[in-house]
C-alpha positions in Angstrom: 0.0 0.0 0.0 1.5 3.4 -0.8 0.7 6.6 1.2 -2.3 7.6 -1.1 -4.4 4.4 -0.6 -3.4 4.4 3.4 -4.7 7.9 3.3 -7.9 6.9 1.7 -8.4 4.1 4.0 -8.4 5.7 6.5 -9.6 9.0 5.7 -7.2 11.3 6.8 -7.4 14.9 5.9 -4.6 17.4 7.1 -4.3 21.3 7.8 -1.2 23.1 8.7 0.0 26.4 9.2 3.5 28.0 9.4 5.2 29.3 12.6 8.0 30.8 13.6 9.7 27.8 14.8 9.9 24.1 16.4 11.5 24.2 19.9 13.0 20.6 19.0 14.3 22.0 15.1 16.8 24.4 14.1 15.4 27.9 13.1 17.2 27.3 9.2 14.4 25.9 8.4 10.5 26.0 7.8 8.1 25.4 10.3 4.6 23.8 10.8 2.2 23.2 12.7 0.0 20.4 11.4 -3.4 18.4 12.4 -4.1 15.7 11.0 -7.8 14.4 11.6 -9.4 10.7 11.2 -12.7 11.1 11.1 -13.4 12.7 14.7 -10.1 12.0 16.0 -7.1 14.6 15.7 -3.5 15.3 16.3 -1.8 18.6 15.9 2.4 18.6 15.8 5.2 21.0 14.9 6.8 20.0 11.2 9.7 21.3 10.0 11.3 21.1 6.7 14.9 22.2 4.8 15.5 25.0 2.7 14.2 22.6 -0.2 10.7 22.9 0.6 9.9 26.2 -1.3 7.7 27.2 -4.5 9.3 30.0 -6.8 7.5 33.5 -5.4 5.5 35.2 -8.2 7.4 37.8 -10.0 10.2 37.2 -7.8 14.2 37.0 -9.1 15.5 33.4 -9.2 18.8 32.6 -7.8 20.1 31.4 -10.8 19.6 32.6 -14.7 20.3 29.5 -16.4 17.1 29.7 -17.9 16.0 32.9 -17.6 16.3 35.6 -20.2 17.5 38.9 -19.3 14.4 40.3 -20.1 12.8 38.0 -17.2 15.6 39.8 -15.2 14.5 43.3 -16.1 11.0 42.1 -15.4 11.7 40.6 -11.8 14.0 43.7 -10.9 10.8 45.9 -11.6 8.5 43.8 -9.3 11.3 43.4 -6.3 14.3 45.8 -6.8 16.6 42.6 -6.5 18.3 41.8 -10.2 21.6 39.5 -11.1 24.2 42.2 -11.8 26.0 39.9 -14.8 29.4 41.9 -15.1 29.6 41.6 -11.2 28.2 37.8 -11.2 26.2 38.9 -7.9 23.0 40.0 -6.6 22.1 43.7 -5.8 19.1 45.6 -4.9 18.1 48.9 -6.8 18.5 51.6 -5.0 20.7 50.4 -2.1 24.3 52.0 -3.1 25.2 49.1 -4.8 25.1 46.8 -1.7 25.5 43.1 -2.3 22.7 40.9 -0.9 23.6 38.1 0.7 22.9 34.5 -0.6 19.8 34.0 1.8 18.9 37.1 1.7 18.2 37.1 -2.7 16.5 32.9 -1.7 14.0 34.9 0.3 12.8 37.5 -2.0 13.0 34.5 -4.4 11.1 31.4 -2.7 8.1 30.6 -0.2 7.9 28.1 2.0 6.0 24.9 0.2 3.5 23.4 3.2 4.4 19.5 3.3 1.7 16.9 2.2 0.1 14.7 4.3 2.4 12.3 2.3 5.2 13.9 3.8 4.2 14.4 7.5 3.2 10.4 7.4 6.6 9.1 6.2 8.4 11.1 8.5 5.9 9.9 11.1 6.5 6.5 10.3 10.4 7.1 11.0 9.2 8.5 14.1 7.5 5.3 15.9 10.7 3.4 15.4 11.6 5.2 18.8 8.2 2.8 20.5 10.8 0.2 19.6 14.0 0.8 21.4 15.9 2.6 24.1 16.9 5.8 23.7 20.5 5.3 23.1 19.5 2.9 20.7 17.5 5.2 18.9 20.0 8.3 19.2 22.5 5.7 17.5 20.7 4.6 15.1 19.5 8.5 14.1 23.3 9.9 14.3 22.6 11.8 17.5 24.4 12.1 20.5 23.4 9.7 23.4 24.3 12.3 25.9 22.5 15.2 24.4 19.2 16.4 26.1 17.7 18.0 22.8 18.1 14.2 21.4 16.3 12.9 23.9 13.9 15.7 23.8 13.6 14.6 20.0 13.0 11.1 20.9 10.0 12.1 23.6 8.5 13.7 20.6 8.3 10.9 18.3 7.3 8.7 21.1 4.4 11.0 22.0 3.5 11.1 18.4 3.4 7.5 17.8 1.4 7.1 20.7 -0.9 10.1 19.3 -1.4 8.2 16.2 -2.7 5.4 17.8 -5.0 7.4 19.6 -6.2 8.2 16.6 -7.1 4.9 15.6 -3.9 4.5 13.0 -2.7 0.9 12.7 1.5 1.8 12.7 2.8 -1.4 11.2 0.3 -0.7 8.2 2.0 3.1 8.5 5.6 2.1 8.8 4.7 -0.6 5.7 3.3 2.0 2.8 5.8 2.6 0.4 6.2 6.2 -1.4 4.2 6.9 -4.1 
């Protein structure tokens, strides 16, 4: 069973809803905060994801102009002020003295945050409810973190908690941990 058919089994629907962080994540990254209902049952859970969960911003520049035509640049630098200075090979913003954005700064102006898919959120849960099978040090092994580190072990409460949460919420996990990506 892939995660489309264990969704429609079991009827899961999913709303989330960014925030300004995840007390157990780093803050380089996107967070969530997601509920996932079954029927009349819900959990809600902070999500995060890496820099590579973003959707191109409308009218924004692109970090790179591989494929983009000068006149695309012109365009974009009218909508945002940012534009690709090509003799320089670096980003700028009109009317800032000529002052060089930095790298995150021009990925900001140029991408969104994508929300996850329920997809998503259930294979990382899956992951998760490993930690229902082992000690902690096992687990902190097994995930490359430290065995004497409290955020690891705050980490592993948290999956705990949500594997627990999930069969609250009437989820079979060895059908969860057995649906392959689509």
């Amino acid at each position: 069973m892939n995660y489309t058919e264990f969704i429609n089994k079991y009827g899961l629907t999913m709303e989330c809803k960014q925030t300004d962080a995840n007390p157990l994540m780093d803050n380089d990254m996107f967070h969530w905060s997601v509920t996932i209902r079954n029927g009349n049952k819900a959990m809600t859970l902070p999500f995060s994801c890496g820099g590579a969960h973003v959707q191109p911003t409308t009218g924004a520049v692109r970090p790179t102009f591989a494929s983009y035509s000068q006149t695309d640049v012109i365009n974009a630098r009218k909508e945002t002020g940012v534009y690709y200075d090509f003799k320089l090979k670096q980003y700028r913003k009109a009317g800032a003295a000529g002052a060089t954005l930095w790298k995150k700064e021009v990925y900001q102006l140029a991408f969104e945050p994508k929300p996850p898919t329920l997809e998503n959120v259930l294979n990382c849960l899956a992951l998760d409810t490993s930690a229902l099978d082992e000690p902690f040090e096992d687990w902190a092994i097994n995930f490359g973190y430290d065995t004497d580190s409290i955020k690891a072990k705050n980490i592993y409460d948290a999956c705990i908690k949500n594997a627990l949460d999930l069969r609250r919420a009437g989820i079979d996990l060895d059908e969860l941990r057995d649906c392959e990506e689509n």
